[in-house]
C-alpha positions, 0 to 999 in steps of 0.5 A: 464513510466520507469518503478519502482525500487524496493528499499530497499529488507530488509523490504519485498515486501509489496509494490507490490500490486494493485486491479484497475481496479479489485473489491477486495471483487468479483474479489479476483481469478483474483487478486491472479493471477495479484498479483503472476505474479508481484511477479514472475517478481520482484523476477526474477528482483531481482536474475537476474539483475545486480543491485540486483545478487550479494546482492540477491545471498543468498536468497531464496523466502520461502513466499508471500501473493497471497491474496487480502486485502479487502481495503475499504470493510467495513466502518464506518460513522459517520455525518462527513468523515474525510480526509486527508486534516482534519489531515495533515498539522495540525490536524483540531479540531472538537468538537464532538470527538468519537476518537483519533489517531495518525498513520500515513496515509496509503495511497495506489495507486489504480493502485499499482505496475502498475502505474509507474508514482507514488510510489504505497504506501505512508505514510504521518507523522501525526504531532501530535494526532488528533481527528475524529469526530461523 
């Protein structure tokens, strides 16, 4: 790959995250250290390249999280796994509701910043309010 842009700064670098090929709940140590190279890096690219100096003059780095989410350590199940494919394009309806919502997906690349090939995050528009069933 090309390699991955790094896109509008305003909002903060939440986007540089990963866990594969790494277990979150066991290999947290070891993710820190992955995590704070790729944040080293990109904060280098950012002061240093001639894309971002002159906007990035100014700034200083006062904090990251080197901690790693626990995506997926828990679960709840009920008799039916909602998917994607249950809300987007249209909100499939169940008749056995136990809740509803209406956030967007929050859908993560496994691989995160590694895989250049695509976005490491995505959130997909819910078109309206959906049901998750039992």
């Amino acid at each position: 790959g090309g390699g991955r842009g790094v896109g509008r700064l305003e909002y903060g670098y939440w986007w540089v995250e990963m866990s594969w090929p790494w277990d979150t709940v066991s290999d947290g140590d070891h993710i820190m250290k992955e995590l704070t190279e790729a944040m080293m890096g990109v904060w280098d690219y950012v002061k240093n390249s001639e894309e971002m100096k002159e906007k990035s003059m100014n700034w200083a780095l006062d904090w990251f999280g080197t901690y790693p989410c626990k995506r997926e350590a828990r679960r709840l199940e009920g008799l039916y796994m909602q998917t994607q494919n249950d809300i987007v394009p249209t909100p499939k309806l169940f008749g056995d509701i136990v809740c509803h919502g209406g956030w967007g997906l929050d859908l993560h690349n496994p691989e995160g910043i590694n895989d250049t090939e695509r976005p490491s995050y995505s959130s997909p528009r819910v078109p309206y309010l959906y049901g998750t069933p039992l």
